[in-house]
C-alpha positions in Angstrom: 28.9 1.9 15.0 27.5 -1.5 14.5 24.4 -1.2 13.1 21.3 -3.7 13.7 18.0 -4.1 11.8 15.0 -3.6 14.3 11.8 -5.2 13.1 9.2 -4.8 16.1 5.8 -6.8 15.9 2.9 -4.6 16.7 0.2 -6.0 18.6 -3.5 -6.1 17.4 -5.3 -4.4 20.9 -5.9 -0.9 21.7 -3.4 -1.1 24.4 -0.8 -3.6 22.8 2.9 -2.9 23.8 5.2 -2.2 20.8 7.1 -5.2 21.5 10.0 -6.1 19.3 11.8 -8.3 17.4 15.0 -7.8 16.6 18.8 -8.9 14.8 16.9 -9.8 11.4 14.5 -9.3 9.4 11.9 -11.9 8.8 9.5 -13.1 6.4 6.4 -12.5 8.5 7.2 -10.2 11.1 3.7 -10.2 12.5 3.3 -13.7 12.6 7.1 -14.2 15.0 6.6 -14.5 18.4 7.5 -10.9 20.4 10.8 -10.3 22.6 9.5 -8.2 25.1 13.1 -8.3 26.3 13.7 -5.9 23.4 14.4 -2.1 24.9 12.8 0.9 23.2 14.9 2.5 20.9 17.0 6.0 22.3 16.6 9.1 20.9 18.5 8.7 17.9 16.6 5.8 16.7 13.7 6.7 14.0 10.7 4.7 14.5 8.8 3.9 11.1 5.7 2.5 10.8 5.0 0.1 7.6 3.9 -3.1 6.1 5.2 -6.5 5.9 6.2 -6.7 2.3 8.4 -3.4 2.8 10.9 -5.2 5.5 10.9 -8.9 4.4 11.0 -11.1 1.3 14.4 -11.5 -0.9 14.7 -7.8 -1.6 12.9 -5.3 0.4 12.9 -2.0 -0.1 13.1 -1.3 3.8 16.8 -2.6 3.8 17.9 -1.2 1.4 16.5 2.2 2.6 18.3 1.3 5.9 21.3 1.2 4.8 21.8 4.0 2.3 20.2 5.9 4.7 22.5 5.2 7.8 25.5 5.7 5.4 24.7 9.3 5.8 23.4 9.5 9.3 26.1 6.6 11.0 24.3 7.7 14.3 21.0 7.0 13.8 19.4 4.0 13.8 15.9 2.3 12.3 13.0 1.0 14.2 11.2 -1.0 11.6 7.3 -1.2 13.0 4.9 -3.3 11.7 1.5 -3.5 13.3 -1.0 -6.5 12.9 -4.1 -4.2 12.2 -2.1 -1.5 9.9 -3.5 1.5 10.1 -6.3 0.9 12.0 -3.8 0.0 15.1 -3.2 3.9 15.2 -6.7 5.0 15.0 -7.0 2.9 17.9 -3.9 4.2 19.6 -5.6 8.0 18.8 -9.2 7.1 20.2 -7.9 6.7 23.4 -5.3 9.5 23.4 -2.3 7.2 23.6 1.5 7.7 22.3 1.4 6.6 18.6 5.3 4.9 19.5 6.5 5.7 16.0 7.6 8.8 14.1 7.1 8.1 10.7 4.5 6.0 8.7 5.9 5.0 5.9 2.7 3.1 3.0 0.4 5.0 3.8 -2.7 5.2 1.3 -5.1 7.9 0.6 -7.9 5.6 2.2 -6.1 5.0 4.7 -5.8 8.8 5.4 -9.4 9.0 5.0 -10.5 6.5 7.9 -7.8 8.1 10.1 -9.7 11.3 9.7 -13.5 9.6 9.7 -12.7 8.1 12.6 -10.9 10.6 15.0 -12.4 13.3 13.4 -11.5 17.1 13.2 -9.6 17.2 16.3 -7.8 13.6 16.3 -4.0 15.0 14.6 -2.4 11.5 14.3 -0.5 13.4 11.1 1.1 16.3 10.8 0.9 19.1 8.3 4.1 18.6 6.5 6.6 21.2 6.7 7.5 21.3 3.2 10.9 23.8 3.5 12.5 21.2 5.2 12.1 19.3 2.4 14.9 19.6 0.2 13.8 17.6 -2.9 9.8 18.3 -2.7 9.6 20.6 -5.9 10.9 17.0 -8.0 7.7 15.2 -7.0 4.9 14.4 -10.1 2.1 17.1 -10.1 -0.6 14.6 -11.0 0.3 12.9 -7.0 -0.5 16.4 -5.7 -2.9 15.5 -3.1 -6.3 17.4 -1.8 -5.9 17.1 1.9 -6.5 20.3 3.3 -3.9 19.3 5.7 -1.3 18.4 3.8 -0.1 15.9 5.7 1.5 13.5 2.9 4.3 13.0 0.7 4.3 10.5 -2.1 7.2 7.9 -2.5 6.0 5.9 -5.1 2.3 5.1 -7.4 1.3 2.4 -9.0 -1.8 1.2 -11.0 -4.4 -1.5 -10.3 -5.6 -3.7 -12.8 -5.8 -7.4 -14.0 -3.1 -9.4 -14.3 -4.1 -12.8 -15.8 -2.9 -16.5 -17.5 -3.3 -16.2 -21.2 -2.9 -20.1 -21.1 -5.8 -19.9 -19.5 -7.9 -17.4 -21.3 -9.3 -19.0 -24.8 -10.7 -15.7 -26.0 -8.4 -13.6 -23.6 -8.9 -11.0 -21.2 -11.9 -9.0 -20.3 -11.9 -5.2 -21.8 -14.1 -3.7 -19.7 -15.8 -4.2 -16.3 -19.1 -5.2 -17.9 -16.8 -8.1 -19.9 -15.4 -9.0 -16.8 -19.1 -10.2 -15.4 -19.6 -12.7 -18.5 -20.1 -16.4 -18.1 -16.5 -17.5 -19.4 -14.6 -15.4 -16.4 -17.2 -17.7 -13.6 -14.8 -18.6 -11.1 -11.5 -16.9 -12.9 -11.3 -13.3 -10.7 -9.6 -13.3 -7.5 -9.5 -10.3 -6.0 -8.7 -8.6 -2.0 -11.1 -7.8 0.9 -11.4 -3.8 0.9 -11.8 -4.0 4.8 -7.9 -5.0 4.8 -6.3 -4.8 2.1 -4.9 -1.5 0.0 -5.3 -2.9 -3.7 -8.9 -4.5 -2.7 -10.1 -1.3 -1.4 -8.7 0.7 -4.7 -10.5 -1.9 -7.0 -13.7 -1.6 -4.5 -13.3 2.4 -5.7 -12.6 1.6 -9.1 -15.9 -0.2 -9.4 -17.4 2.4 -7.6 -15.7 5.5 -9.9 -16.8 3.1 -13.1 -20.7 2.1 -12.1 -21.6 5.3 -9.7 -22.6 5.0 -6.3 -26.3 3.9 -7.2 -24.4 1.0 -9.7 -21.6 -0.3 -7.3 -23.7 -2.9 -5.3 -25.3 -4.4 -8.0 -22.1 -4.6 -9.9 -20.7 -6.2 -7.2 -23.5 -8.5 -6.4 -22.7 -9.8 -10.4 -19.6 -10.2 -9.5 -20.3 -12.4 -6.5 -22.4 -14.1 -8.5 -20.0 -14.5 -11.1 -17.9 -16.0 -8.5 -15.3 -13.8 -7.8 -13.3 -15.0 -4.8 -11.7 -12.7 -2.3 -8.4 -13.1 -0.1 -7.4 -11.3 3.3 -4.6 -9.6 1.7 -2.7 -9.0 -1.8 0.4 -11.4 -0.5 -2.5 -14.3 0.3 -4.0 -13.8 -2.7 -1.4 -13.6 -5.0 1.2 -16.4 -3.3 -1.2 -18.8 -2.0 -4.0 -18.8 -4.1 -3.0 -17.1 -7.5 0.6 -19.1 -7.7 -1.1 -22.0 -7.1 -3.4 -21.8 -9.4 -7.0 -21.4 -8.2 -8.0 -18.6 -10.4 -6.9 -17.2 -13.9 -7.0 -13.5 -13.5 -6.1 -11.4 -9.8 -6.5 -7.7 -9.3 -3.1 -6.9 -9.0 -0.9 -4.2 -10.6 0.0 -2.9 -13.9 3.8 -3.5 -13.3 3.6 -7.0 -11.5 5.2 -8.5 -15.0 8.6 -6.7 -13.3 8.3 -8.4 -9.8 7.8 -12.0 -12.0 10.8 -12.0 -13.8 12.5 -11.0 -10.9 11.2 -14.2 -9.0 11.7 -15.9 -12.6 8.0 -16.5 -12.8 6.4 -17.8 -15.7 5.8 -14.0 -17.8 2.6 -16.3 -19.5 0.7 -16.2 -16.1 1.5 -12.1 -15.9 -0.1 -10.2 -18.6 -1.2 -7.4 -18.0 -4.6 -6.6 -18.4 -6.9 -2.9 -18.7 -10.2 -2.7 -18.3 -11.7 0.3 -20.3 -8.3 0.9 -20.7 -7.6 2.4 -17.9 -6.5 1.6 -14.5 -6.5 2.8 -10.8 -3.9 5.2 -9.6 -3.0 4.1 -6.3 -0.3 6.0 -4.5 1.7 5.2 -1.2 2.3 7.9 1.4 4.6 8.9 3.8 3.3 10.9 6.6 5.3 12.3 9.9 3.2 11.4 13.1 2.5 14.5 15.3 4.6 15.6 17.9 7.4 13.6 16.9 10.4 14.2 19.7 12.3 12.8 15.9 10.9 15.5 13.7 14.4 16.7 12.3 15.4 13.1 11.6 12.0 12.0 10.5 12.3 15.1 7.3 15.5 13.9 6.7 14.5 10.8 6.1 11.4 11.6 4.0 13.8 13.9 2.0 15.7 10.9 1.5 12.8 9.0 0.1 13.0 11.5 -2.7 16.4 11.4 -3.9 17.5 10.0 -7.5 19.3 6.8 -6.0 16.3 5.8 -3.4 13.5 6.9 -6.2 15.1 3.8 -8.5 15.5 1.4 -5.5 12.3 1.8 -4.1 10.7 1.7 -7.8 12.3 -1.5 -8.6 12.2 -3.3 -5.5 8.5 -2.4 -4.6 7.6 -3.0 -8.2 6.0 0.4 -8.7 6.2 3.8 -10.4 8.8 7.0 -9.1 6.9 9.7 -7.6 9.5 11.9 -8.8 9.0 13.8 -12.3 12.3 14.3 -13.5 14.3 12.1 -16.1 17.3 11.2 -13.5 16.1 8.1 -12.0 17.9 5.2 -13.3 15.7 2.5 -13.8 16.8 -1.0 -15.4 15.9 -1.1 -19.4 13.6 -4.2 -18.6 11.4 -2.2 -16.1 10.1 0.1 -18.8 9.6 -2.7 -20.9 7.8 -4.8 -18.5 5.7 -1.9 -16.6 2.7 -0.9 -18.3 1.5 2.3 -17.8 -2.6 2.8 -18.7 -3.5 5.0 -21.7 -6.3 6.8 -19.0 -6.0 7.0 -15.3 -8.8 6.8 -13.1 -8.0 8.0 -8.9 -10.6 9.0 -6.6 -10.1 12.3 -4.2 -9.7 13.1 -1.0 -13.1 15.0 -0.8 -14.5 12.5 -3.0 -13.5 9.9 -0.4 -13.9 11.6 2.4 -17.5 11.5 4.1 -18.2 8.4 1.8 -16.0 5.7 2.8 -17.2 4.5 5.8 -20.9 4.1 4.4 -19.5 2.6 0.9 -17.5 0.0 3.4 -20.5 -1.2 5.4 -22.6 -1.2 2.5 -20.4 -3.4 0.6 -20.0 -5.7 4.0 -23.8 -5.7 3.7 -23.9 -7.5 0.6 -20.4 -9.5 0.3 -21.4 -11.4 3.9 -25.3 -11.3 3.2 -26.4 -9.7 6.6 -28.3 -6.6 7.3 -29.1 -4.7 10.3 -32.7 -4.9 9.8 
């Protein structure tokens, strides 16, 4: 059959159609105007839920995901979604009891899991518990990505690390070593760094700070970094392209293998060292996760089996410049990955139950201070 790349546009509102846009894949799917002439996809069509980056740009993991995937289901078909508001498009979708309109959601963050469940609560089952004997390939993931949801409701694909990634033609003295370091009068104006409220890595350096200061430290810290003049961007892709690249600021909170995604782009390998602060750095793992009550379940496994095997573990790896989730040694990944991907000497993650109950206070505290108003 002939095969054709669906890429719909989600819309921001509660009760936003999943509109479409289809034939290619874009750079900015969110930002293309919607077909609406575009049909729902039939039965046979998987419906996955993701972000921008994983469908677009030069080399996106998405298609090549699609097409080694449809060489062994010819059949099927891939309904590439990509809401506006993320995750938080869902939660909406759940509050008021309406069809998710996608199967699988594939980036998924632990986070992301935990203000699914702050917000709908005990009974809200956006996700369901995975069914791990249809998973083929599940005993090959990384025991340190095991996961404490008492759900268990995710599946790692890939993990990465956050830390600094900086200009050493910019640095005189070099990077900071620790987060303390990082507040000193020579970094004024050098961090960028992402808004916690919508973007993954900025909310994993928000708990960072908040796993290295305590929760009595973490808004003081942050009001020294303020201070300091740390400046913050919408998104990783807005900070790192449009400011980063063009040069406003010396150091960004990035990841620990972005020195692989440079040379890819050919990028200057001066402006992306790699920098650990008490070296260590901030496990951050993507998800995927099987919506509930799926009419797709048995192609939705099948694809998240998929996600696991040897081929897909090196593709996505190397094209979302991150780590394997897998554990074993047969994923083939290109000599100058391991040599450009740093891996920290200590790794610092938050829980699920360390997360959970927590967030949504640390998030309106932190709002609190980064935009200077109070309730009172």
């Amino acid at each position: 059959m002939r095969r054709r790349t669906l890429v719909r546009g989600v819309g921001a509102g509660t009760g936003a159609a999943l509109t479409g846009l289809a034939g290619c894949l874009t750079r900015d799917a969110e930002e293309e105007e919607p077909d609406d002439g575009v049909e729902e996809p039939d039965e046979n069509a998987l419906r996955i839920a993701t972000y921008t980056s994983m469908v677009t740009g030069e080399r996106p993991a998405g298609r090549w995901l699609e097409e080694a995937f449809l060489e062994d289901h010819p059949n099927a078909e891939l309904d590439w979604r990509v809401p506006e508001a993320g995750i938080e498009h869902f939660i909406r979708r759940g509050e008021i009891g309406a069809e998710p309109g996608a199967d699988v959601y594939l980036g998924l963050t632990l986070g992301e899991l935990v203000r699914v469940d702050e917000a709908l609560g005990d009974d809200g089952e956006l996700f369901e518990s995975l069914e791990r004997g249809r998973l083929d390939r599940d005993g090959r993931l990384r025991d340190d990505l095991t996961v404490d949801d008492p759900d268990d409701r995710v599946l790692p694909f890939d993990t990465g690390y956050i830390s600094l990634v900086y200009d050493e033609r910019d640095l005189e003295n070099g990077p900071p070593d620790s987060f303390d370091a990082l507040l000193e009068s020579e970094y004024e104006r050098a961090l960028l760094a992402q808004d916690p409220r919508s973007s993954d890595p900025g909310l994993a350096f928000l708990l960072w700070t908040i796993a290295a200061t305590g929760e009595d430290g973490y808004r003081e810290y942050w009001q020294a970094l303020r201070d300091n003049g740390l400046r913050l961007g919408e998104s990783w892709t807005e900070t790192y392209r449009n400011r980063y690249l063009e040069g406003e600021g010396s150091m960004i909170v990035s990841y620990s293998t972005d020195r692989v995604g440079a040379a890819a782009a050919e990028r200057p390998l001066a402006r992306h060292r790699v920098a650990m602060l008490e070296d260590a750095g901030y496990r951050n793992t993507e998800f995927a996760a099987v919506f509930a009550d799926t009419p797709r379940a048995e192609l939705a496994y099948e694809f998240l089996d998929f996600l696991l095997s040897s081929t897909a573990q090196a593709e996505i790896a190397t094209r979302n410049v991150q780590f394997p989730a897998v554990a074993d040694a047969s994923v083939d990944l290109e000599p100058s990955f391991a040599d450009r991907a740093r891996e920290p000497e200590r790794t610092v993650t938050m829980t699920y139950d360390d997360i959970r109950g927590n967030l949504g206070d640390w998030l309106s505290e932190w709002e609190t201070l980064w935009t200077g108003e109070s309730d009172g």
